[in-house]
C-alpha positions in Angstrom: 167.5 112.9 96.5 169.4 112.9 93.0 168.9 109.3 92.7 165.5 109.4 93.4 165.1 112.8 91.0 166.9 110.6 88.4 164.7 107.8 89.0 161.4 109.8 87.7 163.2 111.2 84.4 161.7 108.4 82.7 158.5 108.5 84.1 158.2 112.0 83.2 159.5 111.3 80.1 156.5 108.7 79.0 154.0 110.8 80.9 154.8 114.0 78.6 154.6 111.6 75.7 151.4 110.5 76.3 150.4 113.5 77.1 151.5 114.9 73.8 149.9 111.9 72.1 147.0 112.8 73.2 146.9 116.6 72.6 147.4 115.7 68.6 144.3 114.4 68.6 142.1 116.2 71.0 144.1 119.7 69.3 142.4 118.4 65.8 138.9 117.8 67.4 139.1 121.2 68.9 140.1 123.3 65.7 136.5 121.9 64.3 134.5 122.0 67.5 131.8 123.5 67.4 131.7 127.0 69.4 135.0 126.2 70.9 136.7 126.1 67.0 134.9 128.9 65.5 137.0 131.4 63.2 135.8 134.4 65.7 137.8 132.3 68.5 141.5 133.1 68.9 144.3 130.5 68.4 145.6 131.6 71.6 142.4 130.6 73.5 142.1 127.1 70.9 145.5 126.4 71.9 144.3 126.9 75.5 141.5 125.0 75.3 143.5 121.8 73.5 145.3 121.8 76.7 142.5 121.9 78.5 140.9 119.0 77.4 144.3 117.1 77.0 144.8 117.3 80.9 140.8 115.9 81.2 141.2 112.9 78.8 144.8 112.1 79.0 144.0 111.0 82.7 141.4 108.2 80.8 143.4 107.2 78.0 146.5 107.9 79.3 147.5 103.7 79.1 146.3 103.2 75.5 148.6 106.1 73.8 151.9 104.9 74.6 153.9 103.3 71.6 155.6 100.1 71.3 159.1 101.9 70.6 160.1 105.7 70.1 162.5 105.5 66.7 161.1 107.7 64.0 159.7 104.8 62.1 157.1 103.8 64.4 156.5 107.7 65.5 155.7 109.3 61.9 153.0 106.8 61.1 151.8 106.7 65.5 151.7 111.0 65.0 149.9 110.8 61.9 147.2 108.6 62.6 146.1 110.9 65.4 146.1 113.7 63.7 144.0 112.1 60.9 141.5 110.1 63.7 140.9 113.5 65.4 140.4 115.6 62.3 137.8 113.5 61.4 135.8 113.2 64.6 136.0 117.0 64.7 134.8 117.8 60.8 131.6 115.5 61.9 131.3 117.6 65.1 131.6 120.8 62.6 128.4 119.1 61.0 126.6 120.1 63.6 126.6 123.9 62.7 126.8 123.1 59.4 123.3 121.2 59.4 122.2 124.9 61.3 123.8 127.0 58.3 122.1 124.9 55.6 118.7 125.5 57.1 119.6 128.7 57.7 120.5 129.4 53.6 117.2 127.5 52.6 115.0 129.4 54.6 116.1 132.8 53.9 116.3 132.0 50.2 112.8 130.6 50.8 111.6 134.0 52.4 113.3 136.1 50.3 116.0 137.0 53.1 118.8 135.8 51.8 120.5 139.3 51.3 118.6 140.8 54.4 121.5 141.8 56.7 123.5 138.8 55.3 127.3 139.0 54.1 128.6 140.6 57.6 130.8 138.3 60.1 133.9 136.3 59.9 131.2 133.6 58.3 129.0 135.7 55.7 125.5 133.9 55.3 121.7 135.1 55.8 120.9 136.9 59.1 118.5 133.5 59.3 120.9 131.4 59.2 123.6 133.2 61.8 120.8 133.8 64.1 120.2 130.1 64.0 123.8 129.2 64.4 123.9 131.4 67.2 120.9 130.0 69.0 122.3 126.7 68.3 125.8 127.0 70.0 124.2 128.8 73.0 121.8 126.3 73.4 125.0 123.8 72.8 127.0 125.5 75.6 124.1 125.9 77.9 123.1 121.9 77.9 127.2 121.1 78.6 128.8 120.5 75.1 132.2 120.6 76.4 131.4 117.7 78.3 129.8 115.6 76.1 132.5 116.3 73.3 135.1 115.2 75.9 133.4 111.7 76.2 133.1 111.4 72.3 137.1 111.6 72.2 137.3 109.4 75.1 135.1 106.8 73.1 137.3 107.4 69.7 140.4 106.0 71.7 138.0 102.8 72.2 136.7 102.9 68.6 140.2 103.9 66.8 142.4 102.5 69.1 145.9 105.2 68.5 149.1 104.3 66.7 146.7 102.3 63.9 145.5 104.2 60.8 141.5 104.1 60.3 140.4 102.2 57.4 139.3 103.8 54.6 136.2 102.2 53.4 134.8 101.9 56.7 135.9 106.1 57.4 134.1 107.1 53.9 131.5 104.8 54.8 130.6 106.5 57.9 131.0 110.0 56.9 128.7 109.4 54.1 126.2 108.4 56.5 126.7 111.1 58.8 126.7 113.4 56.2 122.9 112.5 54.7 121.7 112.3 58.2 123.1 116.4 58.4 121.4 117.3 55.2 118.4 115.0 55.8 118.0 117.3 59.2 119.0 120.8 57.6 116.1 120.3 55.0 113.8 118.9 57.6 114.2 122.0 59.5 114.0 124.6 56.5 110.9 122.8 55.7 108.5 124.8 57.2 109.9 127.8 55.4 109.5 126.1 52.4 106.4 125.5 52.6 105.4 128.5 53.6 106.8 129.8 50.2 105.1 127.2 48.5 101.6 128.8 49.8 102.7 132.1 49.2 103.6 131.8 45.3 101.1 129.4 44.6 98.2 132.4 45.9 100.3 134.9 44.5 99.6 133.1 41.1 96.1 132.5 41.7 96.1 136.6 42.2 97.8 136.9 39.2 95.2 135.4 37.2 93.0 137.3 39.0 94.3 140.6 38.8 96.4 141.1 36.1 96.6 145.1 36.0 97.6 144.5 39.8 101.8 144.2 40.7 101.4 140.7 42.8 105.5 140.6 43.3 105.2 144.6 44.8 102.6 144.0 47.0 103.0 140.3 48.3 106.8 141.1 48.6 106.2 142.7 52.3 104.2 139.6 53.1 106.9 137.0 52.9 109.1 139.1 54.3 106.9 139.6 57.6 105.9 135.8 57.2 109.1 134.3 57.1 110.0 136.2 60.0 107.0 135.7 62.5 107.6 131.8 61.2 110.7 132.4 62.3 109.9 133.5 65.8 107.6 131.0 66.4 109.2 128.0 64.9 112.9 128.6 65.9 112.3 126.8 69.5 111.2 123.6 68.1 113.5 123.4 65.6 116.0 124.0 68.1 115.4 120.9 70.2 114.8 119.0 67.6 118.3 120.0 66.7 119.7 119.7 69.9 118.4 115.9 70.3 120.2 115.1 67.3 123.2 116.9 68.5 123.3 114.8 71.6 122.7 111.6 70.1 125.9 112.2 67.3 127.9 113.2 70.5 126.9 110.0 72.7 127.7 107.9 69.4 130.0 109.9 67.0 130.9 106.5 64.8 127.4 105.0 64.2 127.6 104.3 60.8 123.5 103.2 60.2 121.9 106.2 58.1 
């Protein structure tokens, strides 16, 4: 029975490696992730959650993450690399809300709501904005996000094989790209905000000219207000799935560098 006890120490010993391996990477995506990273979560519940998706993708990966040799030269640089691969993947996950919070800001500056109800929350921004943040990571959790950012780090062990330190060029070059794409979308979606302002100030001058004894900004200030919100309730589920399209298609193919 000792023999045989004695026999497994090693095994044990890789496995736990490997396993550790692996939680330094999936730990960094999971700081960033959206809804399961958010500053309102707990560490106690991140750190649960690493775990969590350590004993789902270790399984998967488990053969790729074991070094060549254990001496702290070929450790430091191994460690480091993970940490550095899954920070990245998870500040383009954090994207995701970020392309919500941008949209968010434009349209409530748009519709003059920018300090309506805004500044409260671990995250201060516009009530627009956190509403559509909100929306967003419940619509995120609802359609299965934990599984579909579990097969994005299963995927990075294929695209960034572990123990090797990502390029440089080719990591700016991608998050470059994935960055335009986010502000490309935020701007797309704040769009129809914008041009709602647009018709708004553009007939508030014309009723300027107009009337000039008459205080346009007094009177027309309800009217955005009211506008930007009704836009709001009626625009919010389209811009939604437009959003959560995009959302999918990042977290089926994270590393697509193509604009």
């Amino acid at each position: 029975m000792t023999d045989t006890l004695a026999g497994l120490i090693p095994i044990a010993q890789k496995t736990l490696f490997a396993g550790f391996i692996v939680f330094l990477r999936v730990a960094a995506v999971v700081t960033l992730l959206p809804a399961f990273g958010e500053k309102s979560v707990p560490q106690r519940v991140k750190l649960a959650l690493a775990l969590a998706f350590t004993l789902v993708i270790a399984p998967a990966v488990g053969s790729s993450v074991v070094p060549l040799k254990q001496g702290a030269r070929i450790i430091a640089p191994f460690l480091l690399s993970e940490i550095i691969i899954g920070l990245a993947l998870g500040m383009m996950l954090r994207l995701l809300v970020l392309v919500l919070e941008i949209a968010g800001t434009v349209a409530a500056h748009s519709t003059s709501l920018s300090q309506a109800f805004g500044g409260a929350g671990v995250n201060p921004q516009p009530a627009m904005g956190a509403v559509l943040v909100f929306a967003g990571l419940a619509l995120a959790v609802a359609t299965g996000l934990h599984v579909r950012a579990a097969q994005a780090m299963i995927l990075s062990y294929e695209i960034l094989p572990p123990g090797r330190l990502p390029d440089a060029g080719v990591l700016a070059d991608w998050g470059v790209a994935q960055i335009a794409r986010g502000f490309a979308l935020a701007v797309t979606l704040a769009m129809p905000f914008v041009i709602a302002s647009l018709i708004y100030n553009l007939a508030l001058g014309v009723i300027n000219r107009a009337m000039p004894q008459l205080m346009v900004a007094l009177v027309g200030a309800p009217a955005i207000t009211a506008a930007g919100l009704i836009l709001l309730f009626l625009a919010a589920p389209a811009l939604l799935s437009i959003w959560s399209d995009w959302m999918i298609a990042i977290l089926a193919n994270p590393f697509e560098v193509s604009p």
